[in-house]
Backbone as a chain_set.jsonl record, in Angstrom:
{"seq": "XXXXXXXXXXXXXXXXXXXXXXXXXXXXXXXXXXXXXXXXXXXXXXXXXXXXXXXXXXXXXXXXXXXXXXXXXXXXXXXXXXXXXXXXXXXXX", "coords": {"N": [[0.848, -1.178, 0.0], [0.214, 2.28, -0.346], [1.013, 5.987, -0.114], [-0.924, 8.262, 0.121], [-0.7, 11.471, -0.671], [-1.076, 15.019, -0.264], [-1.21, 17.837, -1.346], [-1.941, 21.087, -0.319], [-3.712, 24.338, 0.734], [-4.31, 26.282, 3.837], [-7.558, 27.914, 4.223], [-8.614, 27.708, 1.586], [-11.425, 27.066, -0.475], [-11.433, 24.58, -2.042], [-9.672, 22.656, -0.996], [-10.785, 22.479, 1.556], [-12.837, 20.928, 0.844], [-11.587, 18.94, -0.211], [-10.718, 17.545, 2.106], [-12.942, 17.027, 3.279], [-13.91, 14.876, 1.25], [-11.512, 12.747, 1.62], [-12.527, 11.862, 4.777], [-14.956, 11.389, 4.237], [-15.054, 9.312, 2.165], [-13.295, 7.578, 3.716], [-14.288, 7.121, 5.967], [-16.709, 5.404, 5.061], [-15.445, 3.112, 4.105], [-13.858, 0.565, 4.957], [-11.453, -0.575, 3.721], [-10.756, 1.747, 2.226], [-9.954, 3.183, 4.05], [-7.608, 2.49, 5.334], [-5.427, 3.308, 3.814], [-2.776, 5.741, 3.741], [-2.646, 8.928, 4.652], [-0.971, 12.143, 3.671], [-0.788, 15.328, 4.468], [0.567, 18.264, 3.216], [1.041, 21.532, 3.678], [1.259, 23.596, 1.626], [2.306, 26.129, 1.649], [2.927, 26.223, 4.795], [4.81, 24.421, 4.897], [7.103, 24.894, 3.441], [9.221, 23.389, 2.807], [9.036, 20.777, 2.742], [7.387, 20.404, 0.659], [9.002, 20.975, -1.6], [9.44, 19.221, -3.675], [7.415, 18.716, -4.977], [6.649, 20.42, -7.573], [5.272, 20.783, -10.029], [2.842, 21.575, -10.571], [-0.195, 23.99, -10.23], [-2.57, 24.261, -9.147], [-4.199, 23.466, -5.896], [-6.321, 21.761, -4.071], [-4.058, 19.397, -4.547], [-3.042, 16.076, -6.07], [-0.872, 12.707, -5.191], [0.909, 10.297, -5.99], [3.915, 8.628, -4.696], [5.074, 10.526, -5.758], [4.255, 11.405, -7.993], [2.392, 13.029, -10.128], [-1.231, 12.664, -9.574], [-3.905, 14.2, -9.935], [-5.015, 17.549, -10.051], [-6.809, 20.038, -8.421], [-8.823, 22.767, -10.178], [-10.495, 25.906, -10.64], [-13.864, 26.036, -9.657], [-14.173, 23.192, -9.805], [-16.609, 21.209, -8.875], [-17.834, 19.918, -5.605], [-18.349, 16.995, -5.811], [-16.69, 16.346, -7.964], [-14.463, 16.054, -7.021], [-14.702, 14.707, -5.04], [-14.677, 12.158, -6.313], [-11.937, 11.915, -7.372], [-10.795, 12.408, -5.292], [-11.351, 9.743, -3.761], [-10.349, 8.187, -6.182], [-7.489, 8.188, -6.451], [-7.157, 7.145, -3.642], [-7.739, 4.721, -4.111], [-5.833, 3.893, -6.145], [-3.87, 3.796, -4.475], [-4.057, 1.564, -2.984], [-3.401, -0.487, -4.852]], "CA": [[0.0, 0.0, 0.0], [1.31, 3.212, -0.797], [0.476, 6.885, 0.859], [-1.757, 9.234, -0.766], [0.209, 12.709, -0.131], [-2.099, 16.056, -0.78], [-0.946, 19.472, -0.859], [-3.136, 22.246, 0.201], [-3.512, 25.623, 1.202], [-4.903, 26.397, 5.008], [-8.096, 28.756, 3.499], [-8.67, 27.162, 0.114], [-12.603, 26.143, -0.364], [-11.456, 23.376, -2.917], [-9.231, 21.602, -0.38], [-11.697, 22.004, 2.448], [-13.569, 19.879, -0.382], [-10.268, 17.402, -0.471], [-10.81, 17.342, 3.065], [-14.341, 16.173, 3.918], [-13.8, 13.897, 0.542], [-10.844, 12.227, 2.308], [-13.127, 11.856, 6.027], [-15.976, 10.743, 4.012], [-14.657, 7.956, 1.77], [-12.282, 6.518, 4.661], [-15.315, 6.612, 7.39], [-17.473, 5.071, 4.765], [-14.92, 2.194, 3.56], [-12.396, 0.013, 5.738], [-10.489, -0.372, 2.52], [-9.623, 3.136, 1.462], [-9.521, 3.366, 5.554], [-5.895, 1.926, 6.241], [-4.81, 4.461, 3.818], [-2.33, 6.282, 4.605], [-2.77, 10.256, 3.777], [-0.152, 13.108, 4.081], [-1.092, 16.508, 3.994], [1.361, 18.63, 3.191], [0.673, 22.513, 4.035], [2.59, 24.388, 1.095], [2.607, 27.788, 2.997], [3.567, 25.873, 6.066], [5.502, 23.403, 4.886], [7.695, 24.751, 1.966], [10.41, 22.345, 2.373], [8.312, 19.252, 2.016], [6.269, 20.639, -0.692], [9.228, 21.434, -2.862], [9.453, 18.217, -4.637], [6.203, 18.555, -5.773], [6.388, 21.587, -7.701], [4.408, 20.729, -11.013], [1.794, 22.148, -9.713], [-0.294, 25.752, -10.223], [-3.527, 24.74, -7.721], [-4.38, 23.18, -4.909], [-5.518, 20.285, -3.805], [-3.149, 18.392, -5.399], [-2.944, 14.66, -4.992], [0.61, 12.603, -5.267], [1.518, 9.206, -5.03], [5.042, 8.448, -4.987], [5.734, 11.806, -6.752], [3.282, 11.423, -9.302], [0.754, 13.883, -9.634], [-2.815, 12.091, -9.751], [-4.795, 15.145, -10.133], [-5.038, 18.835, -9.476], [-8.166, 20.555, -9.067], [-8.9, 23.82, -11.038], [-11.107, 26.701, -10.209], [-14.656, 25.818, -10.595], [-14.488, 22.036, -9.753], [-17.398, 20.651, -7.91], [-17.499, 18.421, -4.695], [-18.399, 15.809, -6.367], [-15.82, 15.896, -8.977], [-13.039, 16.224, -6.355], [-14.883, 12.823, -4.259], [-14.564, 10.916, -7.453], [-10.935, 12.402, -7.927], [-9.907, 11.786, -4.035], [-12.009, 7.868, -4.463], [-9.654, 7.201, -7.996], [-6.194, 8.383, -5.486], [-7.722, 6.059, -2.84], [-8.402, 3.476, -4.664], [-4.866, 3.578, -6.591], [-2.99, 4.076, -3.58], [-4.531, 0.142, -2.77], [-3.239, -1.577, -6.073]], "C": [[0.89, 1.237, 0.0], [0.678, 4.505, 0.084], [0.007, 7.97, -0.374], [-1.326, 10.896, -0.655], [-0.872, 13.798, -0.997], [-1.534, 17.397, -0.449], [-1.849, 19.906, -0.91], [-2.844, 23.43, 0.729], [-4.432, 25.993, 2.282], [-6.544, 27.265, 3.815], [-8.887, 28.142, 1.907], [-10.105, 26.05, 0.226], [-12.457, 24.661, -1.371], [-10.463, 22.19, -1.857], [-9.747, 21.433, 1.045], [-12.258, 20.467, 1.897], [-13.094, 18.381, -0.048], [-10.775, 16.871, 1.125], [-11.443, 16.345, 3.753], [-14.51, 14.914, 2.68], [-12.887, 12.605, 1.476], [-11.969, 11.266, 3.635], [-14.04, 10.917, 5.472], [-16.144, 9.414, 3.241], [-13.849, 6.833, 2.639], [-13.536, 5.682, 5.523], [-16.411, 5.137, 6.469], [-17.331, 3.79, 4.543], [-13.903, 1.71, 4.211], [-11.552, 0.048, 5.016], [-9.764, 0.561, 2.43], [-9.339, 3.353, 3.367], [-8.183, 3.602, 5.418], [-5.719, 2.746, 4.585], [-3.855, 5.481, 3.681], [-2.248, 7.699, 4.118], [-1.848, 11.431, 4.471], [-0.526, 14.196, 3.751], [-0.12, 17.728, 4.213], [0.815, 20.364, 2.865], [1.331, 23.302, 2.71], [3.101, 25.733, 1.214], [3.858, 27.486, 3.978], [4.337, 24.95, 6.234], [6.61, 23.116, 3.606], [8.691, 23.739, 2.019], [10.242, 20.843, 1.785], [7.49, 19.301, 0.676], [7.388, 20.606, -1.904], [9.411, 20.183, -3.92], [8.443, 18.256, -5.407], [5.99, 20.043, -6.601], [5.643, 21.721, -9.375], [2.484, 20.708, -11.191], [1.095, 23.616, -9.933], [-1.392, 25.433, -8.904], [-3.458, 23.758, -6.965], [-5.772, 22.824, -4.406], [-5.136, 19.661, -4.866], [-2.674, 16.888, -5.015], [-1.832, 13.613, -5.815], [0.61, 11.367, -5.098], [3.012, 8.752, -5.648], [5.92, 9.478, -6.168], [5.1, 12.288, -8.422], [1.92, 11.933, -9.547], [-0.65, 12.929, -10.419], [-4.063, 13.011, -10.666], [-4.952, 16.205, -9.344], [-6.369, 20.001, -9.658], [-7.758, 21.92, -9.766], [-10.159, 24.359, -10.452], [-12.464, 26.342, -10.857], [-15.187, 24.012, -10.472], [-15.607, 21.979, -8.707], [-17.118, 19.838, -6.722], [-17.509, 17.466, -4.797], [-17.315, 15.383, -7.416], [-14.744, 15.61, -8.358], [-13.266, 15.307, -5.839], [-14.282, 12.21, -4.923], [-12.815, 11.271, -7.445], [-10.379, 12.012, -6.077], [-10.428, 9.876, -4.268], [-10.833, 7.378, -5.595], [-8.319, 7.355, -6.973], [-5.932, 7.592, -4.323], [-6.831, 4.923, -2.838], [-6.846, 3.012, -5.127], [-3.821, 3.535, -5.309], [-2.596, 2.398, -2.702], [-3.869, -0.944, -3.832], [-1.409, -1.361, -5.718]], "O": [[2.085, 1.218, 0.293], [-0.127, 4.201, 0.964], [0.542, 8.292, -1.435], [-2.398, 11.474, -0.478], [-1.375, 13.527, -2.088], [-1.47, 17.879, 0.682], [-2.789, 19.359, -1.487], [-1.723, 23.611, 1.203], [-5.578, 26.098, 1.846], [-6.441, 27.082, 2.602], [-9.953, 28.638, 1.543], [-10.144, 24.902, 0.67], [-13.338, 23.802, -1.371], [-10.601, 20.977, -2.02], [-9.345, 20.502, 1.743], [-12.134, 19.335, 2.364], [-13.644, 17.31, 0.211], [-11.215, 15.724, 1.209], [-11.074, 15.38, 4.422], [-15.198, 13.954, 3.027], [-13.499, 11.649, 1.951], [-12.175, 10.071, 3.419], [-14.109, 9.782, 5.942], [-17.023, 8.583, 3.472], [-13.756, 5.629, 2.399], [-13.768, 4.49, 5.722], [-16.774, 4.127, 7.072], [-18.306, 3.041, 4.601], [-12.873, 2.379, 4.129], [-10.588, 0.712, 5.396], [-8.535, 0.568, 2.487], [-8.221, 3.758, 3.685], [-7.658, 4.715, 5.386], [-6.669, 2.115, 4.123], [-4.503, 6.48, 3.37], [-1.711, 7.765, 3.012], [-1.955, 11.652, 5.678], [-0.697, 14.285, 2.535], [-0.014, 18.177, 5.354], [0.182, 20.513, 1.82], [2.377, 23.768, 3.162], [4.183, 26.212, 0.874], [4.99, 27.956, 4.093], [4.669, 24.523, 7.34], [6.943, 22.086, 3.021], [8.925, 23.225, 0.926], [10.814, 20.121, 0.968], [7.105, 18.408, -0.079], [7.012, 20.306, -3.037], [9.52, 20.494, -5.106], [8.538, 17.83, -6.558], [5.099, 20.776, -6.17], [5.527, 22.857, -9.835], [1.515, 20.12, -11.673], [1.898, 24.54, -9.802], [-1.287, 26.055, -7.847], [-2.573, 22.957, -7.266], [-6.488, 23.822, -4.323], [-5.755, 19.428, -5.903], [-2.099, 16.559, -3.977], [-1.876, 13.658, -7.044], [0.291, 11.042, -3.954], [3.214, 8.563, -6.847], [6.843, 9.32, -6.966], [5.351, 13.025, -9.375], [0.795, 11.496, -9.301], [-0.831, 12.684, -11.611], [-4.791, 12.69, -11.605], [-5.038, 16.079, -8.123], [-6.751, 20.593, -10.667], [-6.573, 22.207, -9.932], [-10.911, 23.603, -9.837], [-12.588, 26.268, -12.08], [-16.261, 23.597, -10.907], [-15.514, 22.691, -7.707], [-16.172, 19.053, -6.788], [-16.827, 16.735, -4.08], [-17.103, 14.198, -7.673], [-13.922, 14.918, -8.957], [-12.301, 14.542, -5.824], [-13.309, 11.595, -4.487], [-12.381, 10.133, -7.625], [-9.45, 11.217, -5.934], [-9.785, 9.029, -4.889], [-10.552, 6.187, -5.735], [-8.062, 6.212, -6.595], [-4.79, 7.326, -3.95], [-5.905, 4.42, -2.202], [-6.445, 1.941, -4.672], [-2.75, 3.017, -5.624], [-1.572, 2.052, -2.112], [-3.864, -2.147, -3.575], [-0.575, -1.987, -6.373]]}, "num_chains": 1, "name": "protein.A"}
């Protein structure tokens, strides 16, 4: 199993989004449960963030340095579930 790593910005209504996506697919599923998710602040945490710098927004989701998917201004909650769910899900295989 691998770790699902998410940058974010404290403030930022699209990674609130990532947030309660995260909470709500784990609580819902033992599976995506175990998990394991890093959230990496990129304000508050430039040193860990800088590897990841192919990047313009935020949430941004990572596994093993490989960007998954980055939302864009405008995404829905639902598009960002399905989009934390597919990061999950791959994070399991």
């Amino acid at each position: 199993m691998k770790t699902l790593t998410i940058l974010y910005m404290r403030g930022c209504p699209y990674c609130r989004m990532a947030k309660k996506a995260v909470e709500a697919l784990q609580s819902e599923n033992a599976r995506l449960a175990q998990v394991p998710v890093t959230w990496i602040d990129e304000n508050r945490e430039r040193e860990a963030a800088l590897p990841y710098q192919d990047y313009w927004y935020v949430p941004s989701l990572y596994i093993d340095h490989e960007k998954l998917y980055e939302a864009h201004p405008g995404d829905t909650y639902e598009a960002i579930l399905e989009q934390v769910r597919l990061g999950l899900e791959r994070a399991i295989q």
